[in-house]
PAZAPA-4460 file (N, C-alpha, C; in steps of 0.05 Angstrom, whole numbers, plus 32768, in hexadecimal, padded with zeros to 4 digits):
% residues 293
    n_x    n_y    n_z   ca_x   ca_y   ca_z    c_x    c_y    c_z   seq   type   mol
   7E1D   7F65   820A   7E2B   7F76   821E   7E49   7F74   821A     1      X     A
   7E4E   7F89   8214   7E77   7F8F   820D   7E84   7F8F   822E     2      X     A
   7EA0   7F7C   822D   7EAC   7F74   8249   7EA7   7F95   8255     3      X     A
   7EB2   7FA8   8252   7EAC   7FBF   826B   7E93   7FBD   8271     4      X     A
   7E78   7FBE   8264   7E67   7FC3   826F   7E60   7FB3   8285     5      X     A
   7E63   7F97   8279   7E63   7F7C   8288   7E74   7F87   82A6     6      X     A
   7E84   7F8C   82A4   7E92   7F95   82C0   7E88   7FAA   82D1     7      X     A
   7E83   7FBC   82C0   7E7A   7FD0   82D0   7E54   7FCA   82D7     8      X     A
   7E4A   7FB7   82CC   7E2E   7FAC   82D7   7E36   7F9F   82EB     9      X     A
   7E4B   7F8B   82EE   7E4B   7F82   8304   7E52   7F87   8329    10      X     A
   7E69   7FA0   831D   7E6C   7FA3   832E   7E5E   7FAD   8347    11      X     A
   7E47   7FC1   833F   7E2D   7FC9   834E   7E2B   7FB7   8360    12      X     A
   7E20   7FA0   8358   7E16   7F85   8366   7E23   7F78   837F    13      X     A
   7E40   7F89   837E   7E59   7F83   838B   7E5E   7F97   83A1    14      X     A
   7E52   7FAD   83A0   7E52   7FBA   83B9   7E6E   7FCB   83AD    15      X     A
   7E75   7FD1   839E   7E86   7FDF   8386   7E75   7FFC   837B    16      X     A
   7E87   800F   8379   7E77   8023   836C   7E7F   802A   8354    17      X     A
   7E7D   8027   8342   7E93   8023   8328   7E83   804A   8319    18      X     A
   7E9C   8053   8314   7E9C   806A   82F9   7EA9   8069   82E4    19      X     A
   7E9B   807B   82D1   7EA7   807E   82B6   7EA7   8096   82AD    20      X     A
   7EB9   8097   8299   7EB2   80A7   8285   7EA3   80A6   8266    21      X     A
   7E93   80AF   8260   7E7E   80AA   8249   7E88   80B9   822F    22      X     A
   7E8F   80AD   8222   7E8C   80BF   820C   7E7D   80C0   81FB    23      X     A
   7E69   80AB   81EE   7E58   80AC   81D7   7E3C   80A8   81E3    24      X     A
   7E28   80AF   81DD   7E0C   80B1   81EC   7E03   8095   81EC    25      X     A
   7E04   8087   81E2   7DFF   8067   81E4   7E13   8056   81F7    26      X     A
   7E25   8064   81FE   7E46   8058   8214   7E28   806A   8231    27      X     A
   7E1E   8087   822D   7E14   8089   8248   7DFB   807C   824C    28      X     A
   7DF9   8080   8239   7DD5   8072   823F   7DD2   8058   8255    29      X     A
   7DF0   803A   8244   7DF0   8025   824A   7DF6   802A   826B    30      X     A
   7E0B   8036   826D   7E1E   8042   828F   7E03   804B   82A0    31      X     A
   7DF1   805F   8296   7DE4   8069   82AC   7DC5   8053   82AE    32      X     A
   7DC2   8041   8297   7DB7   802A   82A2   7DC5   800E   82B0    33      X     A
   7DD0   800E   82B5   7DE5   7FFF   82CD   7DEE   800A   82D9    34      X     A
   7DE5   8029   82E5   7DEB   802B   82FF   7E13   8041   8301    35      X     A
   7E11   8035   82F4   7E2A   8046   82ED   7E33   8065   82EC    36      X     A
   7E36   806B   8305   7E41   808B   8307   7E55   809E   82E8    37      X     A
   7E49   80AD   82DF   7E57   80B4   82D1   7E66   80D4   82DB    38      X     A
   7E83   80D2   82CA   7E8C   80EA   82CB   7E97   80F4   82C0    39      X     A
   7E9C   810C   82B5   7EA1   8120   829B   7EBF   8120   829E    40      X     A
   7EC9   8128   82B2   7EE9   812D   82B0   7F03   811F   82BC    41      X     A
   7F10   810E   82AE   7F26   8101   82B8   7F30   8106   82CF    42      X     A
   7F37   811D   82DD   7F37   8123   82F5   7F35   811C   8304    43      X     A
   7F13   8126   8304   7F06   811A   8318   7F01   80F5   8322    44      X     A
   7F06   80EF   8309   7F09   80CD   8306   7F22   80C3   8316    45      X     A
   7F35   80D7   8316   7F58   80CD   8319   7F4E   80D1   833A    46      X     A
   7F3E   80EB   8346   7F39   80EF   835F   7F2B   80DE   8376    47      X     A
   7F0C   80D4   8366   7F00   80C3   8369   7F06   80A5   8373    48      X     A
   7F12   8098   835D   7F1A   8079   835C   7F2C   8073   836A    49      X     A
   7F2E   8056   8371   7F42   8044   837D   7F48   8036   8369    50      X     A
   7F41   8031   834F   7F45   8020   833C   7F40   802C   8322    51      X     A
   7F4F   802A   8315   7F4B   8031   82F4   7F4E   801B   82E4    52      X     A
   7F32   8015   82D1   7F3A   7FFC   82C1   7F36   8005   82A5    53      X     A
   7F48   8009   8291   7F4A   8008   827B   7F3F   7FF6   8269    54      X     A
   7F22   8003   8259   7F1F   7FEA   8249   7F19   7FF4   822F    55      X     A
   7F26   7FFA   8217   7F1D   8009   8209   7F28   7FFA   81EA    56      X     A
   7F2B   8008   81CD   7F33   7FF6   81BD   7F56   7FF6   81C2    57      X     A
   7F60   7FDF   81B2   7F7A   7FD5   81B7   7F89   7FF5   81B1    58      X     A
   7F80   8003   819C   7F8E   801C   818E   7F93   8034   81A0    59      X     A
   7F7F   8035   81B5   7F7D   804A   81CD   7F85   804A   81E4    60      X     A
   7F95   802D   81EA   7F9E   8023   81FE   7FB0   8042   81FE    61      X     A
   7FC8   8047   81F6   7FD9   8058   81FF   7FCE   8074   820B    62      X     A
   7FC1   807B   81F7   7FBA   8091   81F9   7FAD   809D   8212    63      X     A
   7F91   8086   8217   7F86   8081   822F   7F98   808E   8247    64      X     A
   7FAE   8074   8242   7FBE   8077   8260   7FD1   8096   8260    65      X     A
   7FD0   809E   824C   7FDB   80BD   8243   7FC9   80C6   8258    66      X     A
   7FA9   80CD   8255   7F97   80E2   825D   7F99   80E1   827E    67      X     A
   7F9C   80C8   8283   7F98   80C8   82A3   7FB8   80CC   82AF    68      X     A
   7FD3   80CB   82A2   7FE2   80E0   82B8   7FDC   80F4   82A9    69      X     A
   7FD7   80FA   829B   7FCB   811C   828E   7FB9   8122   82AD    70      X     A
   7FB0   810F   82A8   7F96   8119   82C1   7FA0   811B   82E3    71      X     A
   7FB2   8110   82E5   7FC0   8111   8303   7FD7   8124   8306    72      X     A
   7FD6   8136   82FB   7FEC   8149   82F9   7FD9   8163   8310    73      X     A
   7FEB   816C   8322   7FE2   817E   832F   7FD8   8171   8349    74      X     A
   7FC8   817E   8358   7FBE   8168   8373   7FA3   8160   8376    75      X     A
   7F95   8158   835D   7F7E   8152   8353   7F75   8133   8369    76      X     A
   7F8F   8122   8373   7F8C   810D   8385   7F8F   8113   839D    77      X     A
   7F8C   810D   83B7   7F89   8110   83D0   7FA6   8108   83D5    78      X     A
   7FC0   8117   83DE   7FD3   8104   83E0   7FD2   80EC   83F8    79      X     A
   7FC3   80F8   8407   7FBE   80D3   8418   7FB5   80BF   8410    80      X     A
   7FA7   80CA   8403   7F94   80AE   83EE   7FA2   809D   83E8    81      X     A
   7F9F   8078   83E5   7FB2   8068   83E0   7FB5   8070   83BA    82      X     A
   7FCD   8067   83B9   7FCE   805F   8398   7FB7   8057   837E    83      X     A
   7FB9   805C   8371   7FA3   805E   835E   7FAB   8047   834A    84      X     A
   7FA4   802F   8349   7FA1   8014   833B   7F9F   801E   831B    85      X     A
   7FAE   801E   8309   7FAC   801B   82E4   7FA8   8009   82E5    86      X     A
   7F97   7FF1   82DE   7F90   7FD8   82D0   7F89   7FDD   82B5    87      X     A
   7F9B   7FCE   82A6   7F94   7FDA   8283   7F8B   7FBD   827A    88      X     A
   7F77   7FBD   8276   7F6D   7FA6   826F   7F5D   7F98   8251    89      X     A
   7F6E   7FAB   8246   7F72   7FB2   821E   7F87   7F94   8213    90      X     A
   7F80   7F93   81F8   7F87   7F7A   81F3   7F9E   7F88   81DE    91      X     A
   7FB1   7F8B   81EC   7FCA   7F92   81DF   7FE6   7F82   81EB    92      X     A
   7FEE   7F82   81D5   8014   7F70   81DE   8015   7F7C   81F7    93      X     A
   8031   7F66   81FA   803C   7F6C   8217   804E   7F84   820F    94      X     A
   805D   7F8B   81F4   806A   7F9D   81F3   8062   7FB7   8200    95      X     A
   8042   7FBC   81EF   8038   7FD3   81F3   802B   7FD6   8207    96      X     A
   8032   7FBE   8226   8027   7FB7   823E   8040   7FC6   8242    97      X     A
   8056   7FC4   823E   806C   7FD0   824F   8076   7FF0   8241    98      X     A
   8066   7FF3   8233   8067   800B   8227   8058   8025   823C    99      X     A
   803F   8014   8247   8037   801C   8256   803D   8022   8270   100      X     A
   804A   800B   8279   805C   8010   829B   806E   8026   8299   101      X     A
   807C   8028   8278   808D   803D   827E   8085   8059   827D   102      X     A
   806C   805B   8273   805B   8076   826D   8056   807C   828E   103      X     A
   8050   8065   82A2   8044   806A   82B7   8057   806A   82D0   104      X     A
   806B   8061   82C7   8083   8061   82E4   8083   8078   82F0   105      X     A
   8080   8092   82DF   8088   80AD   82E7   806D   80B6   8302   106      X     A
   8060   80A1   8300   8049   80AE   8311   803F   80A2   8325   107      X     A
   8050   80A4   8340   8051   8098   8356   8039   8082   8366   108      X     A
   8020   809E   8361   800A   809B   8364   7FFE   8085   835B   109      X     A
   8002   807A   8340   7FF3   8065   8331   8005   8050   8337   110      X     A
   7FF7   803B   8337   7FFE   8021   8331   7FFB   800E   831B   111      X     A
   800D   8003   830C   7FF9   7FFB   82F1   8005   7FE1   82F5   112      X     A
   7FE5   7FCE   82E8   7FE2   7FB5   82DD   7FDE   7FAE   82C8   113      X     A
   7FF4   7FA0   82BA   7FE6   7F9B   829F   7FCA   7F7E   82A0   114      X     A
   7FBB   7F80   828C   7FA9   7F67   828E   7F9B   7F61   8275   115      X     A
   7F8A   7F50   8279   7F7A   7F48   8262   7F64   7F3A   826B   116      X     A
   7F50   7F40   8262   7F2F   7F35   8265   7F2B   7F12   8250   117      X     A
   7F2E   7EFD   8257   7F24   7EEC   8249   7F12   7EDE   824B   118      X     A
   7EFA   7EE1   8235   7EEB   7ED4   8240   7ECA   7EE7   8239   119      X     A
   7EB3   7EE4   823A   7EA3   7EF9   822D   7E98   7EFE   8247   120      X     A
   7E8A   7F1F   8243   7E7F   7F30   825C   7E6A   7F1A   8272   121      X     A
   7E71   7F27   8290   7E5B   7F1F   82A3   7E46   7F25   829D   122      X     A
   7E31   7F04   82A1   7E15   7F0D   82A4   7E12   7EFD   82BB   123      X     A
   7DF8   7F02   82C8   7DE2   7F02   82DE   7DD5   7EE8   82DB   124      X     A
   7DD8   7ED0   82EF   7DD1   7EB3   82E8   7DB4   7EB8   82F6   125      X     A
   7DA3   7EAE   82F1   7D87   7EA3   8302   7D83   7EA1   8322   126      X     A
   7DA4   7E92   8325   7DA7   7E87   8344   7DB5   7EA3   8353   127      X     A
   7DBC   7EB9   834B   7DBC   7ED1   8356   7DE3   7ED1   8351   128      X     A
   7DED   7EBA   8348   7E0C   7EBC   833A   7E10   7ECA   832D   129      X     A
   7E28   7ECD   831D   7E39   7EE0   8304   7E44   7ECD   82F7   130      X     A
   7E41   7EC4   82D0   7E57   7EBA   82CD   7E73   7ECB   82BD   131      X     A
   7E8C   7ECB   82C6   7E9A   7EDB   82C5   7EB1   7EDD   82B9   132      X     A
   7EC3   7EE2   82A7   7ED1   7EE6   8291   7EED   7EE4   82A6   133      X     A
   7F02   7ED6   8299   7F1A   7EDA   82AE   7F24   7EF0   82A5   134      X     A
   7F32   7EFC   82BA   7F45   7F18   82B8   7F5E   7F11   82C3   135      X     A
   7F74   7F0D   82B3   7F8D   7F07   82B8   7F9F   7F21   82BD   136      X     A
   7FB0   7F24   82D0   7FB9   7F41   82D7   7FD7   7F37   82D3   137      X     A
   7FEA   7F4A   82DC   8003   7F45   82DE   8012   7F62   82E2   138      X     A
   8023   7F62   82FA   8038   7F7A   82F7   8045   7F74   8318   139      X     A
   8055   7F8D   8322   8059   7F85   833D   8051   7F92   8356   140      X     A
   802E   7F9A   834F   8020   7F9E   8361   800E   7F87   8361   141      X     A
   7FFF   7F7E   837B   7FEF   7F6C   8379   7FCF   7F75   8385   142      X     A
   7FBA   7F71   837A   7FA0   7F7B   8387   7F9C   7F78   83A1   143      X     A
   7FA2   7F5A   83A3   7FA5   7F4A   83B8   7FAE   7F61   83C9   144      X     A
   7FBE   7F6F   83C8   7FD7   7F7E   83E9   7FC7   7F9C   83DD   145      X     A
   7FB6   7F9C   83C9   7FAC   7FB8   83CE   7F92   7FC1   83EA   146      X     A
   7F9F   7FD9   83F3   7F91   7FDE   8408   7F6F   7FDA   8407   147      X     A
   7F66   7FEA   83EE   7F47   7FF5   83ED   7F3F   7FE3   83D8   148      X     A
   7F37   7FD0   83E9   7F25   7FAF   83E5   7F28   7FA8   83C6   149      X     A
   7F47   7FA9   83C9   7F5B   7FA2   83AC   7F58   7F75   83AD   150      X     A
   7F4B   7F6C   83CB   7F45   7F54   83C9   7F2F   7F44   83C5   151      X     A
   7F1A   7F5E   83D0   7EFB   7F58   83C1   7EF9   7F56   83A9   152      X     A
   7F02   7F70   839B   7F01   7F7A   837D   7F0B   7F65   836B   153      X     A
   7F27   7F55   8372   7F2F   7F3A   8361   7F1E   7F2A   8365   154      X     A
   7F11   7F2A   8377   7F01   7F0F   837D   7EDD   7F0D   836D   155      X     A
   7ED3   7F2A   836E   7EC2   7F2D   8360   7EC5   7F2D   8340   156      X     A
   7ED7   7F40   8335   7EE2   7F33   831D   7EE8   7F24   8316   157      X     A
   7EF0   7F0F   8324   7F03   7EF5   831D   7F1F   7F01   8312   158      X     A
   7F2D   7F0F   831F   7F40   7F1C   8318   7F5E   7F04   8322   159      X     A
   7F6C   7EFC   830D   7F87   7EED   8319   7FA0   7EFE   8317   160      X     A
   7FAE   7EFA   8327   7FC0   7F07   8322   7FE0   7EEE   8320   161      X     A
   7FEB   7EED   82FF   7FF3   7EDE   82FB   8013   7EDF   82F4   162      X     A
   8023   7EF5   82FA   8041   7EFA   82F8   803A   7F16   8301   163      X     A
   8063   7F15   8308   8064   7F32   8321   806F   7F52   8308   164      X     A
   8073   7F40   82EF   807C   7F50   82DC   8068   7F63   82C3   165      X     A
   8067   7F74   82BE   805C   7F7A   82A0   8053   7F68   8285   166      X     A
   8046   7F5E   8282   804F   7F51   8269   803A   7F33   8260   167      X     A
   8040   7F2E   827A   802E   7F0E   8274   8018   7F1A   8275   168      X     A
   8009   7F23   8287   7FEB   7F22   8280   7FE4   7F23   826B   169      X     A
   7FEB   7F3B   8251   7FE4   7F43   8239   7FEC   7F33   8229   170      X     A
   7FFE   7F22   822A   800C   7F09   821C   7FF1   7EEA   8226   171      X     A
   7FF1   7EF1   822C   7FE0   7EDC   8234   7FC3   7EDE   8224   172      X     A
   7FB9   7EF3   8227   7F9E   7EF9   821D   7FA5   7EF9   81FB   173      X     A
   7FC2   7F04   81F5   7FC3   7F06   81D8   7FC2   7EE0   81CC   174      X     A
   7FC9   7ED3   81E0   7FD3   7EB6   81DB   7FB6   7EAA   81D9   175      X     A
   7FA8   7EAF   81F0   7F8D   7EAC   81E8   7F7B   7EAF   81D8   176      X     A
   7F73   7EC6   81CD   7F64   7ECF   81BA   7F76   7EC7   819B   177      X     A
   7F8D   7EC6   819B   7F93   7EBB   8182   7F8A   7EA1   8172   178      X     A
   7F86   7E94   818B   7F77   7E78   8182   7F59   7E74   8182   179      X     A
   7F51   7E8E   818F   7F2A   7E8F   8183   7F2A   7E9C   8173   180      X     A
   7F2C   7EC0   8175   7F2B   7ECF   8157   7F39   7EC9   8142   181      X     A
   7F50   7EB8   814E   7F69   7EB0   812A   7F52   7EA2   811E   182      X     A
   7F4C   7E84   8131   7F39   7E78   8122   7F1F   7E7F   8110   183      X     A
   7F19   7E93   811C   7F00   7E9B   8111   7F05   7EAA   80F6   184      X     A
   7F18   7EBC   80F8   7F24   7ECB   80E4   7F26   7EB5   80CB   185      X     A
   7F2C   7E9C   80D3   7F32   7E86   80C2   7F17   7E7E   80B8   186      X     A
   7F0A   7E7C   80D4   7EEC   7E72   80C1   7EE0   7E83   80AF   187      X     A
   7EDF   7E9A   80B7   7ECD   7EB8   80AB   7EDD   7EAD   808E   188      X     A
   7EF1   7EAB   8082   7EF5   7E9C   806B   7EF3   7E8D   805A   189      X     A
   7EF0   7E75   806F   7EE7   7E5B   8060   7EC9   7E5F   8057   190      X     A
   7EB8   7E6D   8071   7E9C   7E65   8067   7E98   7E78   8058   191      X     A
   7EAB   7E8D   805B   7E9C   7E9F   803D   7EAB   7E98   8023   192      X     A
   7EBF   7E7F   801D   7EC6   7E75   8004   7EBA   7E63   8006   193      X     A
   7EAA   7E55   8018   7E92   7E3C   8011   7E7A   7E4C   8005   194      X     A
   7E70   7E62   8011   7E5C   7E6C   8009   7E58   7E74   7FE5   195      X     A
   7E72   7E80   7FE2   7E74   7E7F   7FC4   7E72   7E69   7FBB   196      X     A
   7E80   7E57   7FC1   7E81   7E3C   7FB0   7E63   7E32   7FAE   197      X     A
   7E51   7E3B   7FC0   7E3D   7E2F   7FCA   7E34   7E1A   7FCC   198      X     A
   7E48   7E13   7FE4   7E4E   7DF7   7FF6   7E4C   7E07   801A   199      X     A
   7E3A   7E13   801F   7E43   7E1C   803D   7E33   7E0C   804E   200      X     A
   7E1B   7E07   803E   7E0D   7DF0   8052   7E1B   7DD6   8056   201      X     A
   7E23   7DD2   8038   7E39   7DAF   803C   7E54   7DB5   804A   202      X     A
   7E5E   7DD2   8050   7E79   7DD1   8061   7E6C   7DD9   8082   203      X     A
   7E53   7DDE   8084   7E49   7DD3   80A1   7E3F   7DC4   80AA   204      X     A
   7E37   7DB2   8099   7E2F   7D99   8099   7E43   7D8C   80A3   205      X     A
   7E5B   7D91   809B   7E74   7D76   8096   7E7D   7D86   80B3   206      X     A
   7E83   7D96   80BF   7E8D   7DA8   80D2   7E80   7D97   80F1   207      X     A
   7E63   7D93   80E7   7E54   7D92   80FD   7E4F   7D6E   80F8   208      X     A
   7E58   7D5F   80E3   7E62   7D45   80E9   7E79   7D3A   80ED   209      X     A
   7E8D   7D4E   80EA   7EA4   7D4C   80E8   7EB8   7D50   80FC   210      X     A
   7EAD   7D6F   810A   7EC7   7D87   8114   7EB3   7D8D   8123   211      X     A
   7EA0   7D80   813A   7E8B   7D92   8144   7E91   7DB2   815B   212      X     A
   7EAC   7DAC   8159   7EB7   7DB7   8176   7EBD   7DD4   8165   213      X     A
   7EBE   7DDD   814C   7EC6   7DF1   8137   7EBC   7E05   8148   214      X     A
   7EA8   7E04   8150   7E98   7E1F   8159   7E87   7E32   8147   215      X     A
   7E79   7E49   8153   7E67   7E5D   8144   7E86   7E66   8132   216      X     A
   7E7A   7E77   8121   7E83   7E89   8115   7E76   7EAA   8122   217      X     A
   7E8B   7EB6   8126   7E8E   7ED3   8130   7E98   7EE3   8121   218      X     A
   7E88   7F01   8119   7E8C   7F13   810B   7E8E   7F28   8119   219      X     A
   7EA9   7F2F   811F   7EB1   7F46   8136   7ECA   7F5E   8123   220      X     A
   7ECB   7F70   8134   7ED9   7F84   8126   7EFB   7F7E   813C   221      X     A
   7F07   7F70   813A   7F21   7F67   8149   7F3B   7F6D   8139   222      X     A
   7F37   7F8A   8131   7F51   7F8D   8119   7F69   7F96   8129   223      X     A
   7F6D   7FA4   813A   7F7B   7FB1   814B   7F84   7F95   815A   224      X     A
   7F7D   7F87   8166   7F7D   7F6E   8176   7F91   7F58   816F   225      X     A
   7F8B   7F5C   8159   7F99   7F47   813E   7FBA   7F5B   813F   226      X     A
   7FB7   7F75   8133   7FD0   7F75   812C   7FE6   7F7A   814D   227      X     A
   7FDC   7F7B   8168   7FE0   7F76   8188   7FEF   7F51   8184   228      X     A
   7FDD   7F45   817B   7FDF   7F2F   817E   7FFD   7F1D   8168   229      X     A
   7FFA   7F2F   8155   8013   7F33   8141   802F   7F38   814E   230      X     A
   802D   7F58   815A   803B   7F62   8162   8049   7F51   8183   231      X     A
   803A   7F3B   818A   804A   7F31   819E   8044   7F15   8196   232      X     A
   8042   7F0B   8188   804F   7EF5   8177   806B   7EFC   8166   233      X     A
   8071   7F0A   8166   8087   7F18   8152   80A1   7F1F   816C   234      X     A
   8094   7F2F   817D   80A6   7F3F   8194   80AC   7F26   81AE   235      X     A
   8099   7F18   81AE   809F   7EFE   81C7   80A6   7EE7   81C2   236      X     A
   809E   7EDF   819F   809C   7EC9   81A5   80B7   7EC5   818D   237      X     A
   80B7   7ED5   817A   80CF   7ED0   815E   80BD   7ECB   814A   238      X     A
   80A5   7ED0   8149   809A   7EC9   812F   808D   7EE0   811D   239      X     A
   808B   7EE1   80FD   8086   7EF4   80EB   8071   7F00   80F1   240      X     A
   8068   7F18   80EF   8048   7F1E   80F3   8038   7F1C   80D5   241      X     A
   8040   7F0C   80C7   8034   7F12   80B6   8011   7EFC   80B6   242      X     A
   8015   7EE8   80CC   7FFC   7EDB   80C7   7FE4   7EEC   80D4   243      X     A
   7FEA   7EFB   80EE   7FD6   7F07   80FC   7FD3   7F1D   80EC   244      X     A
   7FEF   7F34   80DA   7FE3   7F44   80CA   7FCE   7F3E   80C0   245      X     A
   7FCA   7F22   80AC   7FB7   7F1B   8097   7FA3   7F15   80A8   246      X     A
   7F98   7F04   80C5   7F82   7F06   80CD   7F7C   7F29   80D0   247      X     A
   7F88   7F39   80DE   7F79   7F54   80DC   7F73   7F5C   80C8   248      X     A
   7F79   7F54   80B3   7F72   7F64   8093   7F54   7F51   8090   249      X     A
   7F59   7F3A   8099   7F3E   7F29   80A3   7F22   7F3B   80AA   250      X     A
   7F2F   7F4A   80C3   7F16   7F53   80CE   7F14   7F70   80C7   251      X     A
   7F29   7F7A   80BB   7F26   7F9D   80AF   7F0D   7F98   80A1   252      X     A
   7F12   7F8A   8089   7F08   7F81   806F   7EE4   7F75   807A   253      X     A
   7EE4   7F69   808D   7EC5   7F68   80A0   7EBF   7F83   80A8   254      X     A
   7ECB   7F90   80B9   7EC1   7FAD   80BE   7EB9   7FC2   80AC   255      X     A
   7EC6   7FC0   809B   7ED2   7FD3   8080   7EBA   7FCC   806C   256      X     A
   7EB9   7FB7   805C   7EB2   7FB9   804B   7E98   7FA7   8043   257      X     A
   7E90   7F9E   8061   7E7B   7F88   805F   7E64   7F9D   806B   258      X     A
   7E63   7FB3   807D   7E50   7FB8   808A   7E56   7FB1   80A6   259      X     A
   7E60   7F9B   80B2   7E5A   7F8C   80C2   7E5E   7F9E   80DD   260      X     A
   7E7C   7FAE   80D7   7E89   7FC1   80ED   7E7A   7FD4   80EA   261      X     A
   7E63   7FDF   80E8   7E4D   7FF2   80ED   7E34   7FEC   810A   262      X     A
   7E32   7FCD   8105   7E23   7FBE   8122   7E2D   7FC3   8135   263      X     A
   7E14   7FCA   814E   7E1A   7FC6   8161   7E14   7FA2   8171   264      X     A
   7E29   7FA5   8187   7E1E   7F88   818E   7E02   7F82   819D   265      X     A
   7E04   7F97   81A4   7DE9   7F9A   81BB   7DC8   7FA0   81A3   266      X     A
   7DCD   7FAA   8188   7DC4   7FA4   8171   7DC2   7FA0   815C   267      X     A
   7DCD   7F80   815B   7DD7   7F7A   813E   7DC2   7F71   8135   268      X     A
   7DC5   7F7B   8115   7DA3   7F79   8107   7DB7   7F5F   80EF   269      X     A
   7DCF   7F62   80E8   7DD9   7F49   80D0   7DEC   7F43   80DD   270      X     A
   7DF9   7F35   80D1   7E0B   7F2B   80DD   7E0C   7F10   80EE   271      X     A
   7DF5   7F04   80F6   7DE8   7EF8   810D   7DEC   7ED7   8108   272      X     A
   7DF3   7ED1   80F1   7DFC   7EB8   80E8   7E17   7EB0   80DB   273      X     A
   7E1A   7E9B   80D4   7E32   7E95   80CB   7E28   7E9C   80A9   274      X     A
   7E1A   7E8E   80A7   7E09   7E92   8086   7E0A   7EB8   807B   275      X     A
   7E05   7ECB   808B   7E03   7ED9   8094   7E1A   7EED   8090   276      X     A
   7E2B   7EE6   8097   7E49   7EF2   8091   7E54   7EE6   8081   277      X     A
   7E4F   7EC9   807E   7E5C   7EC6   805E   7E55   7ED9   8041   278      X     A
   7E39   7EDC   804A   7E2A   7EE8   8033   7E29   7EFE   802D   279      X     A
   7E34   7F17   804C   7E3C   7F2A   8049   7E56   7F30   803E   280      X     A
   7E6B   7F1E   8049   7E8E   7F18   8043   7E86   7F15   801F   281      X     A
   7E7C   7F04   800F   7E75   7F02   7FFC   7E73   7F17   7FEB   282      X     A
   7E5C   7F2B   7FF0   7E5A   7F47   7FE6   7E71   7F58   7FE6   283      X     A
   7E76   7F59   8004   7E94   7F62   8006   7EA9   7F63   7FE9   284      X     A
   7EAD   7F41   7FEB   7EBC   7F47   7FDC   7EBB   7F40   7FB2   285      X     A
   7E9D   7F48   7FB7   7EA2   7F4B   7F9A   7E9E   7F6C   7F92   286      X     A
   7E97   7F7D   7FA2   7E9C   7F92   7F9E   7EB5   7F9B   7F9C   287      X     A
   7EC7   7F8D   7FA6   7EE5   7F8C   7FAA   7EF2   7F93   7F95   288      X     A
   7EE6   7F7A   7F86   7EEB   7F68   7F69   7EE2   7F7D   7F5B   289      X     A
   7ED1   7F85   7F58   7EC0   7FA1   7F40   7ED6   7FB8   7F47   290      X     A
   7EDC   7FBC   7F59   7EEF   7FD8   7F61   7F06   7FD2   7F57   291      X     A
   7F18   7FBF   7F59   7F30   7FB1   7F40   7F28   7FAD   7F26   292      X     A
   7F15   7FA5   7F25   7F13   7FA1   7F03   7F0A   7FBB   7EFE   293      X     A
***
């Protein structure tokens, strides 16, 4: 289950009525089995909601937030209606977090938060609980002081709200995930140059007497994420982008040329091991090798 869906399953459960918009027949299928109201025209979405949560790939973040004042133009909103909540909750720099405030200042109506989801999608415990992914927010509205149960809604999400400015939330999530996907990006390497060597069982062996805390190995398509994560290591912090470049070329080169970015998660048929993606990474790249020579 991918974090939106995760959210938007939960919120049902919450006495929440959550909508969307669908675009690919497998995005409606999943929506109208969880309950999930669907709806065709941004509009009507801008008309509808008390909350807009943005969750889409890192590359669409702008654009996204393009369609919906596209969509609030005219009197498509009730002008009594309170303010209409942007939560962009895309894993992009803080730059292109404040790229966004400035896209959205012009539009009285909205309110925007920047944020970030860490942590993997809600599921449904036994004991009738949720376990739940943190959502770090940041800007100088607070949920908390929003009128239309802007204090339930944090609380069912696990929503924090952690500076009054632009910036941290998405800095935060980028700070985060650099140290799981970087790593992994690192491993997806090692075990597919052990696999060649063919030493992968003796470099898990030694991992798992050694380093037990290393973790799975994950084969995800995080290219866009990587070069977010570049881009505000470079813009916040003073440092080159050239190491997060090279993890994204990491995971292009998984999407691209292994097969792997063809899976779905909800049905992954390869991919499913560490052994697994070494052996695909492998193929990868000796076809590489035949295309140069």
């Amino acid at each position: 289950m991918s974090p939106v869906e995760g959210q938007q399953t939960l919120l049902p459960y919450k006495w929440f009525q959550p909508f969307s918009t669908a675009i690919s027949e497998s995005t409606r299928q999943r929506a109208e089995s969880a309950s999930i109201e669907l709806i065709n025209a941004d509009q009507e979405l801008v008309a509808q909601a008390d909350y807009l949560m943005s969750i889409v790939p890192p590359r669409d973040a702008v654009s996204t937030a393009k369609r919906f004042t596209q969509a609030t133009a005219g009197d498509v909103r009730d002008k009594d209606k309170e303010p209409l909540f942007y939560i962009d909750l895309n894993a992009i720099s803080p730059s292109r977090a404040r790229t966004l405030e400035a896209l959205l200042k012009d539009y009285p109506m909205m309110r925007f938060l920047d944020g970030g989801i860490i942590g993997g999608a809600p599921k449904p415990q036994p004991d009738g609980s949720w376990t739940k992914p943190s959502i770090v927010v940041s800007g100088p509205h607070s949920l908390d002081d929003a009128p239309t149960s802007g204090l339930h809604l944090a609380k069912v999400l696990n929503i924090k709200h952690i500076a009054d400015t632009i910036g941290p939330a998405s800095g935060l999530k980028m700070c985060f995930a650099s140290t799981t996907k970087g790593l992994t990006a690192i491993a997806i390497q090692s075990f597919t140059t052990a696999h060649t060597l063919g030493v992968l069982d003796d470099l898990q062996a030694h991992l798992k007497d050694y380093s037990p805390n290393t973790g799975e190995l994950a084969a995800k398509g995080w290219v866009d994420e990587m070069k977010e994560i570049a881009e505000t290591f470079h813009t916040e912090g003073g440092f080159e982008r050239d190491m997060f470049d090279g993890v994204s070329e990491v995971y292009r080169f998984v999407a691209d040329e292994t097969g792997l970015g063809k899976e779905k998660t909800e049905d992954r048929r390869v991919g499913k091991t560490p052994e697994d993606v070494a052996r695909l990474m492998g193929q990868g790249l000796e076809r590489k090798k035949d295309k140069v020579e």
